[in-house]
C-alpha positions in Angstrom: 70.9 74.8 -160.6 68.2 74.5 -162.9 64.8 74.3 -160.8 62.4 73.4 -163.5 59.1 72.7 -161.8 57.7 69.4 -161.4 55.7 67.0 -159.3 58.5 65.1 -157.8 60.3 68.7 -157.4 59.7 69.1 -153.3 61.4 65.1 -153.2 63.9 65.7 -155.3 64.6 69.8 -153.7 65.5 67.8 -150.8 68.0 66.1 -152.0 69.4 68.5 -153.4 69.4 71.4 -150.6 70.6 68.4 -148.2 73.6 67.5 -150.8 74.8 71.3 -150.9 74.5 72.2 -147.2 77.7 71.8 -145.2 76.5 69.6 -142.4 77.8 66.3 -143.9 77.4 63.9 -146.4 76.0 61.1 -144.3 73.4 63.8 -143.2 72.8 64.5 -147.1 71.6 60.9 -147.6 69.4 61.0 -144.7 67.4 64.3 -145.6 66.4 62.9 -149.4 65.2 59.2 -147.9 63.4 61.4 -145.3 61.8 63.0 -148.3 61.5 60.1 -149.8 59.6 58.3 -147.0 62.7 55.4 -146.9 64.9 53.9 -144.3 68.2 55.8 -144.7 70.9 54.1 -146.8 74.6 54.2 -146.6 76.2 56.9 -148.4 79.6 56.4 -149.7 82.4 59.2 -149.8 84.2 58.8 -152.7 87.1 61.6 -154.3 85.7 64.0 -155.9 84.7 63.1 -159.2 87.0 63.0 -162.1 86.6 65.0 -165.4 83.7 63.0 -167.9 85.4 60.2 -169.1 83.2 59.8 -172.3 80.9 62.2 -174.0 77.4 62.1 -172.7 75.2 63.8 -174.5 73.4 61.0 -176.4 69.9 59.6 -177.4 68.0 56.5 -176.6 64.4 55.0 -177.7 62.2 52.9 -175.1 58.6 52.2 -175.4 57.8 55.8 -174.3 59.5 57.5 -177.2 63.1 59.0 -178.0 64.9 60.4 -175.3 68.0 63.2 -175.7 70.5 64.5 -173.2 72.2 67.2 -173.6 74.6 69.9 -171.9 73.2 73.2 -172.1 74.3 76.9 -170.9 77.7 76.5 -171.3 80.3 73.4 -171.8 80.4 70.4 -170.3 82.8 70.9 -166.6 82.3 74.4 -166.9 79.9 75.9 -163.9 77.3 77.2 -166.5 77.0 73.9 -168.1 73.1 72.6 -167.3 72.4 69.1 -168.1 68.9 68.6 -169.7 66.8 65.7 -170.7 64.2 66.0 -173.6 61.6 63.7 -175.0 59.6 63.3 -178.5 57.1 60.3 -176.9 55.8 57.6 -179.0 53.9 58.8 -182.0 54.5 62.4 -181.2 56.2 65.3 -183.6 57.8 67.9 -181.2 60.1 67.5 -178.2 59.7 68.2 -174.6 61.8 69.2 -171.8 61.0 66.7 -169.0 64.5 67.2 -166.9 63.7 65.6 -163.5 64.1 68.9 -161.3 65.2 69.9 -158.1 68.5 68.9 -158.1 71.8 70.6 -159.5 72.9 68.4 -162.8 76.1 70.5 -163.9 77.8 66.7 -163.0 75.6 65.3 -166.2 72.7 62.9 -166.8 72.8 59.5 -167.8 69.7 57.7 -168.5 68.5 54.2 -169.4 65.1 52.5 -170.1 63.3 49.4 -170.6 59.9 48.7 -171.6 58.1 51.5 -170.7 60.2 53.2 -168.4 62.7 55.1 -167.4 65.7 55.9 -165.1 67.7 59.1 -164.9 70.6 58.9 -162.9 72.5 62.9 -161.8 76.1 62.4 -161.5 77.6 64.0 -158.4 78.3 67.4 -158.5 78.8 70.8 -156.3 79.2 69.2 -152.8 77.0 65.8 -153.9 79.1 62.7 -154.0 76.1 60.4 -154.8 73.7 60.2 -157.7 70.2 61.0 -157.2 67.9 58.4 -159.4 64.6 59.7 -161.0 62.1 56.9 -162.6 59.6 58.3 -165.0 56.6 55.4 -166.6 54.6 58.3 -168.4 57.6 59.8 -170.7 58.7 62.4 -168.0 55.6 63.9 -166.7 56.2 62.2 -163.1 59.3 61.3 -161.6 59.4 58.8 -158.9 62.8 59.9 -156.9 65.6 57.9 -155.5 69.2 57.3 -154.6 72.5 55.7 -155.3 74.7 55.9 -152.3 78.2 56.8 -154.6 79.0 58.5 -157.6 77.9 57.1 -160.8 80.9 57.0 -163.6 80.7 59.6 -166.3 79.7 57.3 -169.3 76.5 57.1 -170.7 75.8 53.2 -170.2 76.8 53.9 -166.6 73.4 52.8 -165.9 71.0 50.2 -167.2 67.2 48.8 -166.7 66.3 45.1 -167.0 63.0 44.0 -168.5 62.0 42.9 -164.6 62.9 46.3 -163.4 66.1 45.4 -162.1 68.8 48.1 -162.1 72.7 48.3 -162.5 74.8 51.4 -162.0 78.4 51.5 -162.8 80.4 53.6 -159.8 83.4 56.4 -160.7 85.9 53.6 -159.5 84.8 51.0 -161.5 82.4 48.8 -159.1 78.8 47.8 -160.7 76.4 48.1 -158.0 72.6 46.3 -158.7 68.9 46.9 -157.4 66.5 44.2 -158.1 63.8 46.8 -158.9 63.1 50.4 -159.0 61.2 50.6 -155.3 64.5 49.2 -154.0 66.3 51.4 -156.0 64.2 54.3 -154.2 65.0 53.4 -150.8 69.1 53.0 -151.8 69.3 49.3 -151.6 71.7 48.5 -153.8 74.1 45.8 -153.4 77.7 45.3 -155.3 78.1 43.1 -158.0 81.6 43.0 -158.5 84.4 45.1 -158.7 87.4 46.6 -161.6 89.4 44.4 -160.0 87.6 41.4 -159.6 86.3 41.2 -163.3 90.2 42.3 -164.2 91.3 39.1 -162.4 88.8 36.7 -163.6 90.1 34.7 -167.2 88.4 36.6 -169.4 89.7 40.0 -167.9 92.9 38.6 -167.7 92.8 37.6 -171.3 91.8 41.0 -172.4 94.0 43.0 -169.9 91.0 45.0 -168.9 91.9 48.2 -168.3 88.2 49.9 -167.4 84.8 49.4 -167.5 82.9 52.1 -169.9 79.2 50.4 -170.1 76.9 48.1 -168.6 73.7 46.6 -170.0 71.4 43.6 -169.3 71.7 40.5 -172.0 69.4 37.2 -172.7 68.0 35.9 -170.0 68.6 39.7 -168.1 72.0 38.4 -167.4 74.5 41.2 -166.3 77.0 42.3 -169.0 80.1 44.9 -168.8 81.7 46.6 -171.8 85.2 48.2 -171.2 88.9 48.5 -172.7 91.3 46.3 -173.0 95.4 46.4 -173.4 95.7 43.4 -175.5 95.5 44.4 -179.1 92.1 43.0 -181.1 90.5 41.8 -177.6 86.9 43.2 -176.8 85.9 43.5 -173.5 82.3 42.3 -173.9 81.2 40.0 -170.8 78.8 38.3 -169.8 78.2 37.0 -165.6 76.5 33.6 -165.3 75.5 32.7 -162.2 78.3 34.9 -160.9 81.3 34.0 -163.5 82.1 36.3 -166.2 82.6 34.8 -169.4 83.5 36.8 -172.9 80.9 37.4 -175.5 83.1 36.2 -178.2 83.7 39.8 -179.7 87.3 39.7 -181.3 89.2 42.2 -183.9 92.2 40.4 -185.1 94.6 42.9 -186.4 94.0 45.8 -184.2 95.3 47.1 -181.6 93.5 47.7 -178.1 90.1 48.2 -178.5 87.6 50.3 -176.4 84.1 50.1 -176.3 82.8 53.1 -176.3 78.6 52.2 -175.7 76.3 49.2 -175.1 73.2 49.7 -176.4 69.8 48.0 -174.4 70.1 44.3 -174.0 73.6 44.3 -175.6 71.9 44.7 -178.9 74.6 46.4 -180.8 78.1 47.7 -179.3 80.4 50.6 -180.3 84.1 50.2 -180.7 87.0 52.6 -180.9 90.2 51.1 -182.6 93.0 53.4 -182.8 91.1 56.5 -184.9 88.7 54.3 -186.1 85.1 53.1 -184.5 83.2 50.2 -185.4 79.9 48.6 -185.1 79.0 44.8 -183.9 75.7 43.3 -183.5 75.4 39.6 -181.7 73.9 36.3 -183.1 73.7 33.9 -180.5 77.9 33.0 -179.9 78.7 34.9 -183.2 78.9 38.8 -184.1 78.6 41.0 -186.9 81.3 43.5 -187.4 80.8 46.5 -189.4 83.4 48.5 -191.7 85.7 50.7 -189.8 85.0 54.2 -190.1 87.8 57.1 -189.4 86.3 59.0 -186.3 89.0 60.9 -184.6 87.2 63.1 -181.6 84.4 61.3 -180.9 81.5 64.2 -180.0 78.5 61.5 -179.2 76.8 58.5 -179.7 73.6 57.0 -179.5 71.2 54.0 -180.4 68.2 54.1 -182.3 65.7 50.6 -182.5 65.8 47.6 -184.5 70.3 47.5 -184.1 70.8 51.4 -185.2 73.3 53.5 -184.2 74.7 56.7 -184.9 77.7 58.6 -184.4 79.1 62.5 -183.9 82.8 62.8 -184.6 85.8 64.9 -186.4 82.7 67.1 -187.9 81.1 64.1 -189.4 78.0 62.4 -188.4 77.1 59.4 -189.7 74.3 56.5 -188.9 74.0 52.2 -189.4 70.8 50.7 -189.6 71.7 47.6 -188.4 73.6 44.0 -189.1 75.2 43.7 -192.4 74.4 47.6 -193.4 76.7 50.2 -194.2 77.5 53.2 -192.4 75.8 56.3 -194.1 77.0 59.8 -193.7 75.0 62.6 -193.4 74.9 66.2 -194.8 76.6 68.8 -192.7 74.8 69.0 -189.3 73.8 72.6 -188.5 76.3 74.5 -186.0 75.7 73.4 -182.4 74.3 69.8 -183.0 74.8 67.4 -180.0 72.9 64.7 -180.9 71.3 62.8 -183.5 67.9 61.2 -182.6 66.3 58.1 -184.8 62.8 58.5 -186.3 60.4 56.2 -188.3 62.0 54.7 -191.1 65.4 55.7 -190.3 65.3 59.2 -191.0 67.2 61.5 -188.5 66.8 64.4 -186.2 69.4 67.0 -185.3 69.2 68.7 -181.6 71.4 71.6 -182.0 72.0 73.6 -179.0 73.0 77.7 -178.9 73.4 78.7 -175.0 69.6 78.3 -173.5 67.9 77.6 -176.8 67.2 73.7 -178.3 66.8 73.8 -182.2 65.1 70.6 -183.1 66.2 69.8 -187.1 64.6 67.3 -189.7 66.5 65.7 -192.3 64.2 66.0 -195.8 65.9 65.3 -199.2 69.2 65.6 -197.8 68.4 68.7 -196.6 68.5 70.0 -192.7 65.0 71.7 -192.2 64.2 73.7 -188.3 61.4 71.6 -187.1 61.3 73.3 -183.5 63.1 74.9 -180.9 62.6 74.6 -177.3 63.9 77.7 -174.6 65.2 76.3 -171.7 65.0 78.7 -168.3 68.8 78.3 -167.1 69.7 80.2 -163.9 73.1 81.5 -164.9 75.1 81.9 -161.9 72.8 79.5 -160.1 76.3 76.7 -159.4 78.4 78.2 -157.9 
C-alpha cells in the first residue's frame, strides 16, 4: 500500500485498515463512516473483482488543471502495481503527485471532475469489496473522504460528476448507482439507477443488443447517460435517461460491425469508439453527430480527453490526438519508452508521462521533438500488498 501522507490520511487509514482486517466486510464499512463521522451505509458483497476490463491509465482536464492516472511499481493486476494520481493545476508548468492516501489502490483509480472539483474513486482490492471515494476542490491538496458501498467497474468513465455535484458510479456488475451530491456521497448514500438488465430490456437496449456498459457521464440538462457495446453491427450504445426512460443519442455506424465505446468524455462531449481494429471519434450537435475517420488501433494502451472536444489515443505503438469536430487525427512522433499517457496543454501541444518502476518522466513535445520536462519519484512500498 502506498501511504503517501496527507490531510485526509487518518480518514482515509481507516478505511483502509478496516477493509483489510478479517473481521468482516459489514464491519469494514462501519469503521471508515466512523472515521468519517457518518451514519453507517450498507455495504454490498459482491465476487471478487474481475481482471480491468479497459485500460485505466488516462488523463482528464477540469477547472483545477490536468489530471493523470497511472499504474506504477509494477503492471497493472500484478501485487507491485501502485495506482497514482498526478496533477499539473491550472496555469502551472510541473506535475504533482496528489494520490489521495491511506488506502491500498493496487485495484486502480478512476477519477472524474466537474467545475472545480474532483472525485477519485479506489477500485476494490486486497480484501476491499467497496470503493473508497476521495473529493479534492483545491487540485489535490485536501481530500474530503467517502464511500461507495460495492465495487466500482474497472473502466475509466466508471464514475462521473454533474455540474450540481451530483455523482454516478458504474458497479463491477453493471448497475449505475447515483448520489445527488458529494456530502451524500460521504456518508454512502447512494441509490440505484438502473441496472445491465433493465437498460438491456428497454427499446433502445434491445435495438442495440447491449451487451455491457463501459462509461457513464452527465449530458444537457445533467441528464444521466450510459455508453456501452452492442451485438448489433453499426449500433452505438450512447443513451440518454429522461425522466427515467432511456432513449438513444442517435450515434449510428452503418457498415460496421458491433461497436464498443470505449470512453465518454465530461458531459458526453466527445465519445470513443472501437470498431473491429479500428477506433473512431464522434462529437454531438444537438440530435446529430460528427464522426471522425477510422483509425487502425489494434491494442488499445489508453485514452484520454483533453478541452474544447480533444481526445487522444495510445495503441499498437502509435499515439495519436483530434482536436475536435471536423479535425483530423494527427499522429505523433515516437513516444519515449514507458509512456502511459498523453496529457493536453495550451494550444494543443502534448505531454508525455512515461513511467520506469517508481520514477514519473514528464515529456514536452517541441518541434516534433520529445524534450524531459520533469520527473517525479514516487515512494512505493514494494512488498507492502500482499
Amino acid at each position: 500500500m502506498n501511504r503517501r501522507p496527507g490531510r485526509a490520511g487518518s480518514a482515509l487509514a481507516g478505511l483502509a485498515l478496516a477493509g483489510v482486517a478479517l473481521a468482516g466486510v459489514a464491519l469494514a464499512g462501519r469503521a471508515l463512516l466512523a472515521a468519517c463521522g457518518s451514519p453507517p451505509a450498507t455495504v454490498r458483497s459482491p465476487a471478487p473483482p474481475p481482471a480491468l476490463t479497459a485500460p485505466l491509465s488516462t488523463s482528464l482536464v477540469t477547472g483545477q488543471g490536468t489530471w493523470a492516472v497511472t499504474v506504477m511499481g509494477g503492471a497493472a493486476g500484478t501485487g507491485e502495481g501502485f495506482w497514482q494520481l498526478f496533477v499539473r493545476p491550472a496555469g502551472a508548468s510541473r506535475w504533482s503527485l496528489v494520490t489521495p492516501p491511506g488506502v491500498a489502490d493496487n485495484g486502480g483509480l478512476v477519477a472524474a471532475g466537474a467545475g472545480t472539483s474532483l472525485v477519485v474513486g479506489i477500485r476494490p482490492s486486497q480484501n476491499l469489496v467497496f470503493s473508497p471515494l476521495a473529493t479534492s476542490t483545491d487540485a489535490g491538496r485536501d481530500w474530503a473522504p467517502g464511500l461507495l458501498g460495492a465495487g466500482l467497474a474497472g473502466t475509466p468513465g466508471a464514475i462521473a460528476a454533474g455540474p450540481s455535484g451530483r455523482l454516478l458510479a458504474l458497479l463491477q456488475d453493471g448497475t449505475i448507482e447515483a448520489a445527488p451530491d458529494a456530502a451524500a456521497a460521504a456518508s454512502g448514500q447512494w441509490a440505484p439507477l438502473t441496472t445491465l438488465r433493465a437498460v438491456a430490456a428497454s427499446p433502445p437496449g434491445r435495438s442495440c443488443g447491449l451487451t455491457g456498459v463501459t462509461s457513464v457521464a452527465f449530458g444537457p440538462n445533467e441528464n444521466p447517460m450510459l455508453a456501452g457495446a452492442c451485438s448489433r453491427p453499426g449500433a452505438v450504445a450512447v443513451l440518454t435517461d429522461a425522466d427515467g426512460t432511456w432513449r438513444s443519442a442517435g450515434l449510428a455506424l452503418p457498415g460496421r460491425g458491433p461497436v464498443r465505446v470505449l470512453g465518454l468524455a465530461a458531459g458526453g462531449a466527445v465519445a470513443l469508439l472501437a470498431a473491429g481494429n479500428s477506433v473512431l471519434a464522434a462529437w454531438p450537435d444537438g440530435a446529430r453527430w460528427t464522426v471522425s475517420a477510422p483509425v487502425a488501433a489494434g491494442g488499445v494502451r489508453a485514452i484520454g480527453f483533453g478541452g474544447g472536444g480533444s481526445a487522444w489515443l495510445l495503441a499498437g505503438g502509435v499515439a495519436r490526438t483530434i482536436g475536435g469536430a471536423g479535425q483530423a487525427w494527427r499522429v505523433l512522433p515516437s513516444v519515449p519508452a514507458g509512456t502511459q499517457v498523453l496529457a493536453a496543454g495550451a494550444g494543443g501541444s502534448y505531454q508525455a508521462l512515461a513511467v520506469d518502476r517508481a520514477r514519473l518522466t514528464v515529456w514536452q513535445l517541441a518541434s516534433g521533438t520529445w524534450v524531459k520536462a520533469q520527473q517525479v519519484t514516487v515512494p512505493v512500498q514494494y512488498g507492502s500488498s500482499g
